[in-house]
C-alpha positions in Angstrom: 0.0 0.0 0.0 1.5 3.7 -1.3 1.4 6.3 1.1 -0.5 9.8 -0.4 0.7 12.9 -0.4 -0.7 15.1 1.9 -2.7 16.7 -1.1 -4.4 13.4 -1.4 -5.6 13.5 1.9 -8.9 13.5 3.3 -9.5 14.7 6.2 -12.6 14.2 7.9 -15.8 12.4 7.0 -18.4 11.8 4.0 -20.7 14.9 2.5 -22.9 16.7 4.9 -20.3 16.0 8.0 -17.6 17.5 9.6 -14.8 17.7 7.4 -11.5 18.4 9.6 -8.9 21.2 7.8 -6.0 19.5 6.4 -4.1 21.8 9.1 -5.7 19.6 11.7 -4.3 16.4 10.6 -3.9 14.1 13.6 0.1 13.9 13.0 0.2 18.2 13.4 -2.2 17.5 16.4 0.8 15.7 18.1 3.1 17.5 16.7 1.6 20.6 18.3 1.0 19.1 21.8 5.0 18.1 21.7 5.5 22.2 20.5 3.4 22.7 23.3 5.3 20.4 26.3 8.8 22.6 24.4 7.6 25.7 24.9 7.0 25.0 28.8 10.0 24.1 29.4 12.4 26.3 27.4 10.3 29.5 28.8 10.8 28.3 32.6 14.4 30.3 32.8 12.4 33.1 31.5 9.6 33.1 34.1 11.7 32.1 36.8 14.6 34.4 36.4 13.3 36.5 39.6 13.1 33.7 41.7 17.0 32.3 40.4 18.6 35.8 41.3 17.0 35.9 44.7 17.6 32.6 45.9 21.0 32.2 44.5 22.0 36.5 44.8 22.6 38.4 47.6 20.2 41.4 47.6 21.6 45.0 49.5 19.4 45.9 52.2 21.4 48.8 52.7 20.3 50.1 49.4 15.9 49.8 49.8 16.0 52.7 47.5 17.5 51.0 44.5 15.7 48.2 42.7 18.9 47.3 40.6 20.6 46.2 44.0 17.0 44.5 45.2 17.1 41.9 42.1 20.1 40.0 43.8 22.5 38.8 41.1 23.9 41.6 38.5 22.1 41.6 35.0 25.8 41.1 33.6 25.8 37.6 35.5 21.9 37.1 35.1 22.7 37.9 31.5 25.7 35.1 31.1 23.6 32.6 32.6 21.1 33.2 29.8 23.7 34.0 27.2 24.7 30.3 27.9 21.7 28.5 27.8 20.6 30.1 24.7 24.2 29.7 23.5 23.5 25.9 24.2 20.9 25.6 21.5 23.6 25.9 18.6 23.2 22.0 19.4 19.8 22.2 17.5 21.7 22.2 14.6 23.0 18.3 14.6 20.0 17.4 16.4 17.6 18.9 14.2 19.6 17.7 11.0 19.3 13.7 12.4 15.8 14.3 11.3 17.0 14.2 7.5 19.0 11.3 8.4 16.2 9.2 10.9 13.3 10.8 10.4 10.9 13.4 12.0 9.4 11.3 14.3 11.6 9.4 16.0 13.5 12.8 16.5 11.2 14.3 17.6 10.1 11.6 20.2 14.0 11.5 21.4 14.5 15.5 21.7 11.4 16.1 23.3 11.6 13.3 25.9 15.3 14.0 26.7 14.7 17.6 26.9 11.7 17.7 29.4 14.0 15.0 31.3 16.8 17.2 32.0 14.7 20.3 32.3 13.0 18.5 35.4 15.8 17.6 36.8 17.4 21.0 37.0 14.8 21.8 39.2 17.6 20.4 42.1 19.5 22.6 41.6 22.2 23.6 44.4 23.9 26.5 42.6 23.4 29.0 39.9 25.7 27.1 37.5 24.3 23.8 37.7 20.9 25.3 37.1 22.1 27.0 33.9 24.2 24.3 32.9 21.6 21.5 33.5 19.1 24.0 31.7 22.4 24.2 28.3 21.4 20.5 27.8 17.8 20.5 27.7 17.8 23.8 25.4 19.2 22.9 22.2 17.2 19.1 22.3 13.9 21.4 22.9 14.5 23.9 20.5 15.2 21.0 18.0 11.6 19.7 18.8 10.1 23.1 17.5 12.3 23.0 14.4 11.0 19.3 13.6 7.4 20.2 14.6 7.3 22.9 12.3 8.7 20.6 9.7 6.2 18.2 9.6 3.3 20.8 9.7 4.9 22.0 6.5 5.4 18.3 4.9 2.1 17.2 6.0 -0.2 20.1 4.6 -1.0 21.6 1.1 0.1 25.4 0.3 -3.6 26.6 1.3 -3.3 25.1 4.7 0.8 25.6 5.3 0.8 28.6 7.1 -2.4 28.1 9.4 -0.2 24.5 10.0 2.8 27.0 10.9 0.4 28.8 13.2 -1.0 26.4 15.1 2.5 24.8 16.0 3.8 28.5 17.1 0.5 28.8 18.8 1.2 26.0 20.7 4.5 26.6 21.7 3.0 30.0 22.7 0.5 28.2 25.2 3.1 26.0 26.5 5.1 29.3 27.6 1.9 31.1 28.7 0.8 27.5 31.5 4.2 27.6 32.9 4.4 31.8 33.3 0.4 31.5 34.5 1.5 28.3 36.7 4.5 30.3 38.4 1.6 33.2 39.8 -0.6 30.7 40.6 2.1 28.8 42.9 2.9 32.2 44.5 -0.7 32.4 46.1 -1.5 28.3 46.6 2.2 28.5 48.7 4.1 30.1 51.1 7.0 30.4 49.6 7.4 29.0 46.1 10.5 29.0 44.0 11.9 28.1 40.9 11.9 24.9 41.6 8.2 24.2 42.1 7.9 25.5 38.9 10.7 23.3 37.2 9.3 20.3 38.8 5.9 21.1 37.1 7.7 20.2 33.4 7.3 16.4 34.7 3.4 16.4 33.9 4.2 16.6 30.1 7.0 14.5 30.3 4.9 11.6 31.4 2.4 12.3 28.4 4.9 12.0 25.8 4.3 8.3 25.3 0.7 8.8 25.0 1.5 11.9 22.0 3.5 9.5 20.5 1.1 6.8 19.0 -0.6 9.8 16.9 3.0 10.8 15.5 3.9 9.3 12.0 6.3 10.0 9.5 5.2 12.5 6.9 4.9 11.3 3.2 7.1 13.4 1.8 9.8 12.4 4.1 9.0 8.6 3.2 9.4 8.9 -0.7 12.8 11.2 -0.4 14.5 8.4 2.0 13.4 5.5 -0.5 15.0 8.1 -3.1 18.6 7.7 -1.6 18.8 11.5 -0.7 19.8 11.0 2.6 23.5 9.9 2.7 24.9 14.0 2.9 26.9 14.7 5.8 25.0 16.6 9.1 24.5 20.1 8.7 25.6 20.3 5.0 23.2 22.5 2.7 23.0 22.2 -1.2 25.2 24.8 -3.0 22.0 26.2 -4.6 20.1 26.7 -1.5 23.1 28.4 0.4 22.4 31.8 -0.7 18.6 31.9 0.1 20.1 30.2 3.8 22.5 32.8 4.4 19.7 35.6 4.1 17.5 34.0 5.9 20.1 33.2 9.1 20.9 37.3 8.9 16.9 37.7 9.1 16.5 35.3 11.9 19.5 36.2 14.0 17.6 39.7 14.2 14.6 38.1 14.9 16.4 37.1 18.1 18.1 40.4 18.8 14.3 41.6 19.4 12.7 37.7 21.2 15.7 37.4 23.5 16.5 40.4 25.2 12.6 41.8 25.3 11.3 38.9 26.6 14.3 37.4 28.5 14.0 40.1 30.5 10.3 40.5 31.2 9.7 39.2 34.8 13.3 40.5 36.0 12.3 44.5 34.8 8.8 44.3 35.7 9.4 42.8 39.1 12.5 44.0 39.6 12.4 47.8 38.6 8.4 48.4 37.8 7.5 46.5 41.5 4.5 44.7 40.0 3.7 41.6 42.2 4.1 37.8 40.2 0.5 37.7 39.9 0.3 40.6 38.0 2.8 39.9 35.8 1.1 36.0 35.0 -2.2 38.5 34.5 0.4 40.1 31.7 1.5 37.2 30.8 -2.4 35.7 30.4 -3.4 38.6 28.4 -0.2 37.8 25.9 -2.3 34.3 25.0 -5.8 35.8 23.5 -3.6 39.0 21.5 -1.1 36.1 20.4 -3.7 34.3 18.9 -5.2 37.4 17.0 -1.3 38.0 16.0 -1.6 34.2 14.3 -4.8 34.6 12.8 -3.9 38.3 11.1 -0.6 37.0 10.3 -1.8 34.1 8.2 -4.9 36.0 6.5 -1.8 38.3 5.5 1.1 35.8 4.6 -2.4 33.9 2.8 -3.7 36.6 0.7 -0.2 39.5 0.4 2.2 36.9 0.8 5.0 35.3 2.8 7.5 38.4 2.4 5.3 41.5 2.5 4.1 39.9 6.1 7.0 38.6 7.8 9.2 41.6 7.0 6.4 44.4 8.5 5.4 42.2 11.6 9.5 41.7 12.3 9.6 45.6 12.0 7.0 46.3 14.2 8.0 43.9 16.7 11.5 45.4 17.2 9.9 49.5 17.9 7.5 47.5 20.2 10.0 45.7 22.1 12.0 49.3 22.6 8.9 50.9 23.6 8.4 48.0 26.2 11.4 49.3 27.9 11.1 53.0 27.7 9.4 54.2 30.8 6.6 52.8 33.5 4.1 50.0 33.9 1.7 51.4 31.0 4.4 51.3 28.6 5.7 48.4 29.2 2.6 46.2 28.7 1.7 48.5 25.6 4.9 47.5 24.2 4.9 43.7 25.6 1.6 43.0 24.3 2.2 45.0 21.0 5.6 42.9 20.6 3.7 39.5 21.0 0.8 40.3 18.4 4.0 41.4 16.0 5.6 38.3 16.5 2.7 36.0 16.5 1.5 37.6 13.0 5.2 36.9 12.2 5.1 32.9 12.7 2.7 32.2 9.6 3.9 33.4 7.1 8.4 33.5 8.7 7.5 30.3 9.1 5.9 29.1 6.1 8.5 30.6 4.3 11.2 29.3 6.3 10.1 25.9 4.7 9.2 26.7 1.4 12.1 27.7 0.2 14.5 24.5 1.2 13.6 20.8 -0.6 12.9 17.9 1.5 15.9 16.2 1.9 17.5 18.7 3.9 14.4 21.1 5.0 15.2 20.3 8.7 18.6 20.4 8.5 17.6 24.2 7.3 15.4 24.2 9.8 18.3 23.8 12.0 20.6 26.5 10.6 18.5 29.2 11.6 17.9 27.9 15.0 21.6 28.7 15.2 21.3 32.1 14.1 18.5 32.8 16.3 20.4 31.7 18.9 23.4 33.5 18.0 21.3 37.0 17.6 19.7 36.1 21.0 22.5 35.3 22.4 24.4 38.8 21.4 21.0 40.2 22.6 21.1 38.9 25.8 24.8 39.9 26.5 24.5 43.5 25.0 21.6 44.2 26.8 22.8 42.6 30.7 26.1 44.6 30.1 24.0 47.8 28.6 22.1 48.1 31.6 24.4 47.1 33.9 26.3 50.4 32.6 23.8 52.7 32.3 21.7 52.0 34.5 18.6 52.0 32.7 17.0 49.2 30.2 15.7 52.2 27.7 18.8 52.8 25.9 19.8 49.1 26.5 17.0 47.9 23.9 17.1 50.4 21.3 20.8 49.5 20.5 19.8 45.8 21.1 16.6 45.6 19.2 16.6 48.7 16.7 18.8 47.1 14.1 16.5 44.3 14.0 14.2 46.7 11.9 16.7 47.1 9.1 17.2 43.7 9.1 13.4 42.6 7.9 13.8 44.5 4.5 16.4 41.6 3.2 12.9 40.2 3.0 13.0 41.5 0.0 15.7 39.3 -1.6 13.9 35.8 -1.2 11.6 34.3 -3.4 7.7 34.7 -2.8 6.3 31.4 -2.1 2.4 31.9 -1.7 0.4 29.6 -3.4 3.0 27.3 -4.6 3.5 23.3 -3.3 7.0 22.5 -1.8 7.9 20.7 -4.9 7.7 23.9 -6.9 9.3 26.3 -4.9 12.1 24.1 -3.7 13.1 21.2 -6.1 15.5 18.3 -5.2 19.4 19.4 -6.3 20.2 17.3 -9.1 
């Protein structure tokens, strides 16, 4: 029995029934829920970055007056830690390219599983180090579940249904980082004391629900017919010589997508706690609100990348993102959540139609490996991010001028949009044939 292509499928049931989109394909389903369990667990450092500098920092109580000395460790060293563990997920890369190699599903089983595993266990913690190097090993295998995830959705749908695909696995991942921010206030009221670790520990309710993901998980057809095609003996990481070009722009584009994700949301609950005084619960309440705009973000963003296409989208919602993420920082509470909440809508509206492109323009046989390659370069913009901005602030005292040299160029950077092929309406096939 031949397996179809995913524009053979059909979905659903006879005439006069529910007919389920082809974006809804039990495979993306799974996929999704495993975005889901990543985006938990890679966004605990975020949400429990105020709880790590007060247990393992030494607040000044002989400065009350200044909220820089009332975080406990220096954003310098608060910004190494993160520097590393984002630094970490240039290990996506080799992971995410197996999935050329192996397959998508059994990679994406392994990375998940292993990920959530080590993320849990971090929560023991006896020092800052450990915490952030426990947190280095579960990054990159996590990070490689999103790239694999967002792989399938792409091999498994039709163009008409690519980038809702794309926006359902963001919008997943999105969910999985709003539960653990929302879990984090609701521990602060339900105990007495709670810490990061309570919140780490919570990361072992998805783990155990991995094996029960798994059984809807199969390989995608498009992946089946290119390994009985031989295509897959290349080495890890290597990229055809006529894709490089179209790679290399698109790392440049992502790398400034991470100038902007890293440093503005990085450092969320450590300047809103920290130097704004709102209480945990508030900031969850932020942090709630972020899922219902996030979700209009992804259904703008692929009515845009849908009916103006892939580049006119992704390069105006990168732009906007980046002013947002430099007005979050600027000045008060009102500001701040303007800017937040603005940021996340831009980015949201940004994961249809970046990420449908991020696809469509790389064949089969090495699409994740692709996939993988501007991991990296998110990484390596976040990671510059995250470095510049702790040592910015640190300096001058003040996270305004810290994100506008941090996130401003990211701006500039969304017009090499420009320079890439336009992919709407065309099948994988077309836009990105196998290298003779």
């Amino acid at each position: 029995m031949t397996s179809r292509t995913p524009s053979e499928r059909t979905p659903g049931t006879g005439s006069g029934r529910f007919t389920r989109p082809g974006w809804l394909a039990p495979p993306i389903v799974a996929a999704g829920l495993l975005a889901l369990f990543a985006g938990s667990a890679q966004f605990g450092f975020t949400a429990i970055a105020a709880d790590v500098a007060n247990e393992f920092g030494e607040p000044m109580p002989d400065a009350p007056d200044d909220p820089m000395a009332q975080i406990g460790l220096t954003l310098t060293t608060l910004g190494v830690g993160f520097a590393i563990v984002r630094l970490a997920s240039l290990g996506s890369l080799p992971a995410s390219s197996l999935a050329d190699r192996f397959g998508r599903r059994r990679t994406l089983l392994a990375t998940t599983a292993v990920g959530l595993l080590a993320t849990a266990l971090a929560a023991g913690s006896p020092a800052f180090w450990v915490l952030v190097a426990l947190l280095a090993i579960s990054r990159p295998l996590l990070t490689a579940t999103d790239v694999v995830a967002m792989v399938i959705a792409a091999e498994e749908t039709r163009s008409r249904d690519r980038s809702a695909a794309i926006a359902f696995i963001g919008g997943a991942y999105a969910v999985g980082s709003g539960i653990i921010s929302v879990a984090r206030g609701l521990l602060d009221v339900a105990l007495p004391d709670p810490g990061f670790r309570e919140v780490l520990a919570l990361v072992l309710i998805p783990l155990v629900l991995v094996p029960f993901v798994a059984r809807r998980v199969s390989e995608p057809p498009r992946f089946q017919r290119a390994a009985e095609s031989q295509r897959l003996h290349q080495r890890l990481g290597r990229m055809p010589a006529g894709y490089r070009g179209r790679l290399a722009i698109l790392c440049a584009i992502t790398a400034g997508v991470g100038l902007v994700i890293g440093p503005a949301w990085t450092y969320l609950f450590v300047y809103g706690e920290g130097m704004l005084g709102a209480s945990p619960i508030g900031m969850s309440g932020l942090v709630l609100a972020a899922g219902p705009v996030g979700l209009v973000g992804l259904v703008v963003g692929r009515f845009v990348a849908d009916r103006l296409g892939r580049r006119a989208a992704a390069a105006s919602t990168m732009a906007l993102a980046a002013v947002m993420a430099v007005v979050a920082y600027s000045d008060g509470f009102l500001a701040f959540a303007v800017g937040y909440l603005t940021s996340i809508v831009a980015m949201s509206a940004y994961t249809p139609a970046g990420g449908a492109l991020d696809t469509e323009v790389f064949p089969t046989s090495v699409r994740s490996t692709a996939g993988g390659w501007l991991a990296a370069s998110g990484v390596v913009g976040s990671v510059l991010g995250l470095f510049g901005f702790g040592v910015l602030v640190d300096v001058t005292g003040s996270f305004a001028p810290a994100a506008l040299l941090v996130c401003g160029p990211a701006a500039v950077l969304a017009l090499l949009y420009g320079l890439l092929p336009e992919t709407r309406g065309r099948e994988l096939e077309e836009t990105a044939p196998e290298p003779s």
